[in-house]
py3Dmol code that shows the C-alpha trace and the ligand (Angstrom):
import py3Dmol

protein = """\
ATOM      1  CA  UNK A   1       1.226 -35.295 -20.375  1.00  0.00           C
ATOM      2  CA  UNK A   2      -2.208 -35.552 -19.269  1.00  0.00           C
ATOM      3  CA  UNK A   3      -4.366 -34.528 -22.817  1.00  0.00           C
ATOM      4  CA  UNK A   4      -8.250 -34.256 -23.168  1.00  0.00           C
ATOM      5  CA  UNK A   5      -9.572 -34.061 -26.655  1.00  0.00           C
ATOM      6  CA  UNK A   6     -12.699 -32.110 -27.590  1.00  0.00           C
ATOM      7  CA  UNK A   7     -14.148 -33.309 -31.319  1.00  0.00           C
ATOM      8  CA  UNK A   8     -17.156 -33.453 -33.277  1.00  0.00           C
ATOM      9  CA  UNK A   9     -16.831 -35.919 -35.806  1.00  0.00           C
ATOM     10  CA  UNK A  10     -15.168 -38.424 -37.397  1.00  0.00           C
ATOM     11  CA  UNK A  11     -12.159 -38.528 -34.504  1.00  0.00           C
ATOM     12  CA  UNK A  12      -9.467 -39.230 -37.116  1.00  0.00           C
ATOM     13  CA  UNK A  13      -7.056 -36.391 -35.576  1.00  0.00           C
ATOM     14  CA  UNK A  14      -8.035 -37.855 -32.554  1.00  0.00           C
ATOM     15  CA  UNK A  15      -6.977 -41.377 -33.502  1.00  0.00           C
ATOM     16  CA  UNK A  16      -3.603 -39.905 -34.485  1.00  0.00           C
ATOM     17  CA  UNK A  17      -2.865 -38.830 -31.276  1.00  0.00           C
ATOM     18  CA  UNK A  18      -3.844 -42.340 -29.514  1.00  0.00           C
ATOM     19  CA  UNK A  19      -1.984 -44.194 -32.157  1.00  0.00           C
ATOM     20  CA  UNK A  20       0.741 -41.891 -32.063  1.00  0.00           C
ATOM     21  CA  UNK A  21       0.610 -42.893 -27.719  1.00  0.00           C
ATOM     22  CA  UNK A  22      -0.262 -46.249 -28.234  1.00  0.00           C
ATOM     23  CA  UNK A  23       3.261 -46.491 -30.199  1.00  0.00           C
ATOM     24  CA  UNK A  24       5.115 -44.823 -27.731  1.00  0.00           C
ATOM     25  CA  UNK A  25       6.238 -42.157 -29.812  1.00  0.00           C
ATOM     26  CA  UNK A  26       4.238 -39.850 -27.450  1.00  0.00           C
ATOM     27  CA  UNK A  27       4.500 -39.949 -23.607  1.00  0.00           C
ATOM     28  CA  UNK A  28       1.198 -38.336 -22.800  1.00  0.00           C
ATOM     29  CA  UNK A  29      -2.765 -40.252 -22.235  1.00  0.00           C
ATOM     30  CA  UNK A  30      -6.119 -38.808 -23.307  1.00  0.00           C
ATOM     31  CA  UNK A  31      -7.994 -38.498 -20.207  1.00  0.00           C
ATOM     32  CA  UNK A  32     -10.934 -37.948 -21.679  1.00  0.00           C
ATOM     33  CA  UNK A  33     -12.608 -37.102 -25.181  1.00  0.00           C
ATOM     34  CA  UNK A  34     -15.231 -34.546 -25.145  1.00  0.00           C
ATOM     35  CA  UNK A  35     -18.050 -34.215 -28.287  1.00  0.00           C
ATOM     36  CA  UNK A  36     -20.292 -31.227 -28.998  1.00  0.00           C
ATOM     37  CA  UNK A  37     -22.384 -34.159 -31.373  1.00  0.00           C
ATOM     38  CA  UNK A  38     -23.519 -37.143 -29.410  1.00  0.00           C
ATOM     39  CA  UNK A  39     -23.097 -39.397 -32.682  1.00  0.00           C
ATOM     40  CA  UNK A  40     -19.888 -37.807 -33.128  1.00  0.00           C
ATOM     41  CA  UNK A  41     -17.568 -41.569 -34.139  1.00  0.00           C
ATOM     42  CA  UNK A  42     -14.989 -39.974 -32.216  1.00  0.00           C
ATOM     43  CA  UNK A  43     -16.417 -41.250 -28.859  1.00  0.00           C
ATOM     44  CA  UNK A  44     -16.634 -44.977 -30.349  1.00  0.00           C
ATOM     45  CA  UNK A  45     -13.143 -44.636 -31.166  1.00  0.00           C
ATOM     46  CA  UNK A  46     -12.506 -43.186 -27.321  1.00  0.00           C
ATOM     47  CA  UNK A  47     -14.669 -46.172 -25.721  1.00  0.00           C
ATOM     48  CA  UNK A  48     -12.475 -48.874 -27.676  1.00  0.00           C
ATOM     49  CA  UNK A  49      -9.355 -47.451 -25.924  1.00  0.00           C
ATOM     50  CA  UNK A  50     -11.435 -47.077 -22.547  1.00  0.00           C
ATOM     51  CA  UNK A  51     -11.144 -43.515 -22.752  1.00  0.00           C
ATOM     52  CA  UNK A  52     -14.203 -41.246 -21.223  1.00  0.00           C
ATOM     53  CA  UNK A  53     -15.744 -40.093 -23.867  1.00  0.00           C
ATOM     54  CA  UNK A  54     -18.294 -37.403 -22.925  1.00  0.00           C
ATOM     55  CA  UNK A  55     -21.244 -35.501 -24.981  1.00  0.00           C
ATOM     56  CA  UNK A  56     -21.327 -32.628 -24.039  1.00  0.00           C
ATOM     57  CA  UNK A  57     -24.116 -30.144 -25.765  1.00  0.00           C
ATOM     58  CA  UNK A  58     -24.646 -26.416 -26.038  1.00  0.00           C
ATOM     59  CA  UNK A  59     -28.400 -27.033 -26.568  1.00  0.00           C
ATOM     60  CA  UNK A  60     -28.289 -28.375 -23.155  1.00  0.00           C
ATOM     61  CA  UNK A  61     -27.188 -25.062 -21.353  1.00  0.00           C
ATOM     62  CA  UNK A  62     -29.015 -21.517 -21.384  1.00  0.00           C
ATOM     63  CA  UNK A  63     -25.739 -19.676 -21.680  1.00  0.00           C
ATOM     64  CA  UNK A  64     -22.477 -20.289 -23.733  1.00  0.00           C
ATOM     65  CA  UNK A  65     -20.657 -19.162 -19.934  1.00  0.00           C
ATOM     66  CA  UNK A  66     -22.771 -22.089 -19.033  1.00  0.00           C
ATOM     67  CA  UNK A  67     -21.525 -24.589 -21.768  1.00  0.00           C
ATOM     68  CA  UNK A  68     -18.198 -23.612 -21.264  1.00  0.00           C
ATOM     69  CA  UNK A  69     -17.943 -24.235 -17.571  1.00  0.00           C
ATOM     70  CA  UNK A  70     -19.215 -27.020 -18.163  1.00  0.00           C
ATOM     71  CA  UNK A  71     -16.364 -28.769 -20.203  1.00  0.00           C
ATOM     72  CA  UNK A  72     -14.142 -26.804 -18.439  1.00  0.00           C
ATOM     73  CA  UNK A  73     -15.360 -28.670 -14.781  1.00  0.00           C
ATOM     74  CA  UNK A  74     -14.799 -32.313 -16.903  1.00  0.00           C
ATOM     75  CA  UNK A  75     -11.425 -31.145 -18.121  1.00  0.00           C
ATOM     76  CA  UNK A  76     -10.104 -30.134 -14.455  1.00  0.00           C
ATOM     77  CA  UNK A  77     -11.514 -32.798 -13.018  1.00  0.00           C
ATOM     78  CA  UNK A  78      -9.350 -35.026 -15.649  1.00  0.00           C
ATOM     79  CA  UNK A  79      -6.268 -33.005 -14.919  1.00  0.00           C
ATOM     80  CA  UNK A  80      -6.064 -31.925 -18.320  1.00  0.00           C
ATOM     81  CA  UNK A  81      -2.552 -30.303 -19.002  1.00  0.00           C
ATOM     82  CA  UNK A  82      -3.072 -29.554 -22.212  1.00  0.00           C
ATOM     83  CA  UNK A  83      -6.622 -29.600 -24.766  1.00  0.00           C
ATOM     84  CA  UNK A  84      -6.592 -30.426 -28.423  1.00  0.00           C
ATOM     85  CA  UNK A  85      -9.355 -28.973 -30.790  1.00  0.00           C
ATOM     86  CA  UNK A  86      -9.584 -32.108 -32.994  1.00  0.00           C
ATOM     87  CA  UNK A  87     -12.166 -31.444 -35.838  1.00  0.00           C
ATOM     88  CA  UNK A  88     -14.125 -28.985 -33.260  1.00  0.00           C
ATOM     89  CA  UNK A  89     -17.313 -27.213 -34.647  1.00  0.00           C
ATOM     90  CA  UNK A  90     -18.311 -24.838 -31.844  1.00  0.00           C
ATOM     91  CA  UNK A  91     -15.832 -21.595 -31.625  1.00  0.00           C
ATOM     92  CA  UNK A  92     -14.474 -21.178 -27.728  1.00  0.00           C
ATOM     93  CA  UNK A  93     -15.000 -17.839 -26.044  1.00  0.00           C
ATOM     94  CA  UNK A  94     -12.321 -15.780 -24.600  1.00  0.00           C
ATOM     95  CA  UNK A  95     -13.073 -16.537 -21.223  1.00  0.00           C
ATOM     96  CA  UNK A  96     -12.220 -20.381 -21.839  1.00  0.00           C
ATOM     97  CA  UNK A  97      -9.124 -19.944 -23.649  1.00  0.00           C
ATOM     98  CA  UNK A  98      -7.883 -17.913 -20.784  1.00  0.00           C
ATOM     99  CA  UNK A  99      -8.840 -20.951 -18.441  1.00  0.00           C
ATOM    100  CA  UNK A 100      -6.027 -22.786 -20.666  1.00  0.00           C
ATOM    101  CA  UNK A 101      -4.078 -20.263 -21.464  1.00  0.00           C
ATOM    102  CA  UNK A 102      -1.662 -21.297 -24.036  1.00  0.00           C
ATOM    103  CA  UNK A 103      -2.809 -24.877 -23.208  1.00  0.00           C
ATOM    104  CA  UNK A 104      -4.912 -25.546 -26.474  1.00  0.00           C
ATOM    105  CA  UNK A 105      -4.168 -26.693 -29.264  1.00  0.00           C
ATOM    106  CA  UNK A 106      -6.088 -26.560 -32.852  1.00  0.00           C
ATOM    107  CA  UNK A 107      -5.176 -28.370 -36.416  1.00  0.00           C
ATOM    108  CA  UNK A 108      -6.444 -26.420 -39.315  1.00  0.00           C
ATOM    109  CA  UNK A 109      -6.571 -28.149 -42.784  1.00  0.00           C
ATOM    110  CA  UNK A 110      -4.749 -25.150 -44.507  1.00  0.00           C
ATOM    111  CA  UNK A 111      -1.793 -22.895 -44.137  1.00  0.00           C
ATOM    112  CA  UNK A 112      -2.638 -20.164 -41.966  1.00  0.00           C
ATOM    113  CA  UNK A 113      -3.401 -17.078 -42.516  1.00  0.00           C
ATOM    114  CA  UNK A 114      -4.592 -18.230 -45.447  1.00  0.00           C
ATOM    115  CA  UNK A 115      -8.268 -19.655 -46.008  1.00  0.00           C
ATOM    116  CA  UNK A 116      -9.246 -19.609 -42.403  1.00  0.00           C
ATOM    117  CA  UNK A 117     -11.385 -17.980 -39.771  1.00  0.00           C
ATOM    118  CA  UNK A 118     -15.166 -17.569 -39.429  1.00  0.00           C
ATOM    119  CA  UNK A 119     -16.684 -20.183 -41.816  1.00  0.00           C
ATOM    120  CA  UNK A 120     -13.855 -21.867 -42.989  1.00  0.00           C
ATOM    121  CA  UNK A 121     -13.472 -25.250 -41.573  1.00  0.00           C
ATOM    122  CA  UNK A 122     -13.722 -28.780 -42.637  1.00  0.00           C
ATOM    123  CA  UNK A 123     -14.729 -29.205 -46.192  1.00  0.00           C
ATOM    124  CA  UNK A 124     -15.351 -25.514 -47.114  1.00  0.00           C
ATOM    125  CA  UNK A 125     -11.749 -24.410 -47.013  1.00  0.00           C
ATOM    126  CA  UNK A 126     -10.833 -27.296 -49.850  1.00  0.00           C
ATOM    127  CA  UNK A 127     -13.595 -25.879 -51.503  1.00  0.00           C
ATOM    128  CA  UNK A 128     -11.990 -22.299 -51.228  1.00  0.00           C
ATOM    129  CA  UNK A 129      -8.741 -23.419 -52.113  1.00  0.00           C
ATOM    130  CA  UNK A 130      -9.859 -25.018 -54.936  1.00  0.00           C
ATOM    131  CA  UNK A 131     -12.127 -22.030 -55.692  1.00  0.00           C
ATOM    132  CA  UNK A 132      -8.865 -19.188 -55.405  1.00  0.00           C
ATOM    133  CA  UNK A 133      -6.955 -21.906 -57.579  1.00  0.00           C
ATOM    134  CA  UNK A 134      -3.688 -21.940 -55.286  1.00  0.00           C
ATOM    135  CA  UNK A 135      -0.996 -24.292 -55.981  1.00  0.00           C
ATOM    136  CA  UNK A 136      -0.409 -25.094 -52.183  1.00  0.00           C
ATOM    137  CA  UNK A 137      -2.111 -25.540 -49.586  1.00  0.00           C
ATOM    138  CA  UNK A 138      -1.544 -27.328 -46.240  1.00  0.00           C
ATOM    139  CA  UNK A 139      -1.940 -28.213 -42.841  1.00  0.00           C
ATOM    140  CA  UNK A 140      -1.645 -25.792 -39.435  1.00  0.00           C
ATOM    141  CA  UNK A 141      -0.992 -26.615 -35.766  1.00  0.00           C
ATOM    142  CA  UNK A 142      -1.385 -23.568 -33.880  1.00  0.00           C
ATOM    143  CA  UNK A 143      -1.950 -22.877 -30.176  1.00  0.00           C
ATOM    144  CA  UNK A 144      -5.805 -21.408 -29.706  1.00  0.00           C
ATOM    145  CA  UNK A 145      -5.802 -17.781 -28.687  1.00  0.00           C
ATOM    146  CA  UNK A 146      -9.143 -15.497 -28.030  1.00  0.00           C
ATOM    147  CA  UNK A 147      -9.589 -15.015 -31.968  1.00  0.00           C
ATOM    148  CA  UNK A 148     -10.699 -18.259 -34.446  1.00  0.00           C
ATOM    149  CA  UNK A 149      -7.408 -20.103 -36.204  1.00  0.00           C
ATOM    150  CA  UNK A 150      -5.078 -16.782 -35.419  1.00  0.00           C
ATOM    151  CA  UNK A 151      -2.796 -18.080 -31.979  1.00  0.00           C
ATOM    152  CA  UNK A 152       1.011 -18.449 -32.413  1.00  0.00           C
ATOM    153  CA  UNK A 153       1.676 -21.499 -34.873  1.00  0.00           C
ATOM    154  CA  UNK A 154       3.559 -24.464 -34.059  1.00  0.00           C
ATOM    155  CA  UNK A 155       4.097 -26.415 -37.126  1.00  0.00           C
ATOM    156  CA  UNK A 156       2.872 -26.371 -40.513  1.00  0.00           C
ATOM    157  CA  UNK A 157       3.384 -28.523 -43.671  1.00  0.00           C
ATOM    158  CA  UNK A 158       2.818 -27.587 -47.454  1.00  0.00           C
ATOM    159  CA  UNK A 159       0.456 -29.810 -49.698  1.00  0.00           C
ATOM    160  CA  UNK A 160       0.756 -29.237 -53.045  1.00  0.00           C
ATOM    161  CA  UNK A 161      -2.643 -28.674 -55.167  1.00  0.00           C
ATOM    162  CA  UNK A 162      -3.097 -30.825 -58.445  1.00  0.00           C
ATOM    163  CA  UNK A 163      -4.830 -29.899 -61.750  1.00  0.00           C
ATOM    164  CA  UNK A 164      -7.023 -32.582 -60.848  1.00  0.00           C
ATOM    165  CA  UNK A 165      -7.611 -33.002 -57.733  1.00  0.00           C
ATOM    166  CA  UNK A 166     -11.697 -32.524 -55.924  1.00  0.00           C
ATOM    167  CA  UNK A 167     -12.362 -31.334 -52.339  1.00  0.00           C
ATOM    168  CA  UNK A 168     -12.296 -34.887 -51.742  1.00  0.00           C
ATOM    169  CA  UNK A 169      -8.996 -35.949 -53.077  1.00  0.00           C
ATOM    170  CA  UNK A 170      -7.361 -32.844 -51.836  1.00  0.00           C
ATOM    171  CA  UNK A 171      -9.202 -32.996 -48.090  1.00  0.00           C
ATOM    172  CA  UNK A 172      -7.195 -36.796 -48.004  1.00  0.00           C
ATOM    173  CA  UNK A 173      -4.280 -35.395 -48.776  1.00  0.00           C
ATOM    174  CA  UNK A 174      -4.245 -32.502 -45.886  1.00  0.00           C
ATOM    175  CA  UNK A 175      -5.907 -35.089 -43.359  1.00  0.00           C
ATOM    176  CA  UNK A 176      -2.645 -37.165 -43.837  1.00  0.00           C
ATOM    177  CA  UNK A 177      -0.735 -34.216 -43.221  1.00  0.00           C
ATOM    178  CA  UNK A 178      -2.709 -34.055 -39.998  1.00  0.00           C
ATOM    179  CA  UNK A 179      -2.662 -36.819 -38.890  1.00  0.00           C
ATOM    180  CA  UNK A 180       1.604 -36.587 -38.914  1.00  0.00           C
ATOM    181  CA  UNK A 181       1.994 -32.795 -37.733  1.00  0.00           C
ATOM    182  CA  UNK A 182      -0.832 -33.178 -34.602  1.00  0.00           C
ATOM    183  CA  UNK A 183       1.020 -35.945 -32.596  1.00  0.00           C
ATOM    184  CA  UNK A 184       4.225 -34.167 -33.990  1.00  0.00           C
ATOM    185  CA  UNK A 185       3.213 -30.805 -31.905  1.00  0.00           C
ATOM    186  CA  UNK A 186       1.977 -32.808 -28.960  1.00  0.00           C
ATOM    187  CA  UNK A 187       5.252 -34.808 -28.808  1.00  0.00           C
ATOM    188  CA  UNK A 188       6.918 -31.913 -28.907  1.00  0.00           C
ATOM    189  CA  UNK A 189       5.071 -29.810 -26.164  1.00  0.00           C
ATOM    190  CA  UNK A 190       5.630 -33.204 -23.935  1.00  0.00           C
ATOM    191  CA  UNK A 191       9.287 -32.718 -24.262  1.00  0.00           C
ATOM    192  CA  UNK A 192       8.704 -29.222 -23.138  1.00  0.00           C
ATOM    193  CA  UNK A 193      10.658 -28.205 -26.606  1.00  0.00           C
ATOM    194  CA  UNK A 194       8.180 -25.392 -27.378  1.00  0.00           C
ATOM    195  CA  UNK A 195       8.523 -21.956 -26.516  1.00  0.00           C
ATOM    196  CA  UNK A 196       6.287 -19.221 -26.974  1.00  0.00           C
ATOM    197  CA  UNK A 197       7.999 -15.845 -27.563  1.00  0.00           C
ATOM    198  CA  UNK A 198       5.212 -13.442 -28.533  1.00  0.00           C
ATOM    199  CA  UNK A 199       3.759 -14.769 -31.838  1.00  0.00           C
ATOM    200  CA  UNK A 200       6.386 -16.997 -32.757  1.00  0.00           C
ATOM    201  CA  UNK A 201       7.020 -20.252 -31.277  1.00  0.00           C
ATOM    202  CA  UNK A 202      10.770 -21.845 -31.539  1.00  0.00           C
ATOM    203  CA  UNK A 203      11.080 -25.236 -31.367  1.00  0.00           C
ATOM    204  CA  UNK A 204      14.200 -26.112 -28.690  1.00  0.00           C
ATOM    205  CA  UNK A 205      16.025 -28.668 -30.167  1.00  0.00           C
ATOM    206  CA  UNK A 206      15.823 -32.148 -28.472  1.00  0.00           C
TER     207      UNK A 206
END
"""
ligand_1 = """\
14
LIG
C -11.240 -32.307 -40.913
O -11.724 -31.390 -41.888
C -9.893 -31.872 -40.487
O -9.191 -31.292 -41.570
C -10.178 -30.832 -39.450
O -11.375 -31.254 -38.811
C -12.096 -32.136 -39.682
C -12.433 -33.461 -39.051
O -11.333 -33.961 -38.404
N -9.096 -30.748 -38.531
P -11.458 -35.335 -37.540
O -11.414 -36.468 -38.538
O -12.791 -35.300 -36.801
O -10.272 -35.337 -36.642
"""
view = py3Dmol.view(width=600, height=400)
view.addModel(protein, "pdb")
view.setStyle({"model": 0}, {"cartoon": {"style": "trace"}})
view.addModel(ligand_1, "xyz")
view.setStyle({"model": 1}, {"stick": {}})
view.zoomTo()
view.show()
């Protein structure tokens, strides 16, 4: 399974998914690693496997159309089968997600449909969980459709909230959650075991 990874920061999802290769518990290879942030440590982490790892800016193009097709070009020309939003700032339009068309995949550092959409990513939706005061929280890994963290989800695991914990102690938590259920879902979609059926996705068994 050929993969291409776009990220904007740390890379840590994106290290999952190598290791998770590298350990041959997934049969699949990053063909490249794409970053809206050229200090983004995700590329350092792609150029000590020898992966590509390309910035590529929206500051650099006129239009978003323009931005897009850009990535889109690198990602053909890679063979890309299938595209994982890996910590990801910049929301995709409609008109690349139907390039990939249930070919993209997103992590989101809380249990869908709760605490997500417009403004919630990264740090600010431990912030909001710790805000509402829930007593669980999680980790998502849905397929990307044309809205922001709403396309049919694939897996998801439950972190439990503590009295004590910060955004920082919780945020560790859910990244190890990640960091399991991303190369999970791409291991599975490499066995061809998942199967969209309108919102839902079943999981065939092995
Ligand atoms: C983290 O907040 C993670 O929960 C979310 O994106 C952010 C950075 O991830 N998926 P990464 O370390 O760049 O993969």
């Amino acid at each position: 399974l050929k993969l291409g990874v776009l990220v904007s920061g740390g890379g840590t999802n994106l290290q999952a998914v190598i290791d998770s290769i590298e350990q041959g518990k997934t049969r699949g290879e990053v063909r490249v690693v794409i970053s809206s942030n050229p200090e983004a440590y995700a590329l350092k982490r792609a150029q000590k496997y020898g992966i590509p790892g390309i910035y590529i800016g929206r500051r650099d193009f006129t239009t978003r159309e323009g931005y897009e097709g850009e990535m889109i070009k690198v990602l053909k020309g890679y063979g890309v089968e299938l595209v994982l939003l890996a910590g990801f700032m910049t929301v995709l339009s409609p008109g690349f997600v139907s390039e990939f068309r249930n070919r993209i995949m997103n992590i989101h550092p809380a249990l869908i449909p709760a605490f997500c959409g417009k403004g919630f990513y990264g740090r600010r939706v431990h912030e909001a969980v710790l805000e509402y005061g829930v007593k669980v929280t999680g980790a998502t890994v849905h397929f990307v459709d044309e809205g922001t963290d709403t396309g049919p989800i694939i897996l998801q695991e439950a972190v439990p909230v503590l009295d004590d914990d910060t955004v920082d102690s919780l945020a560790e938590r859910v990244l190890k959650v990640e960091h399991r259920l991303y190369p999970e879902a791409v291991r599975l979609y490499s066995e061809g075991r998942l199967k969209i059926e309108g919102r839902r996705v079943r999981i065939l068994r092995g």
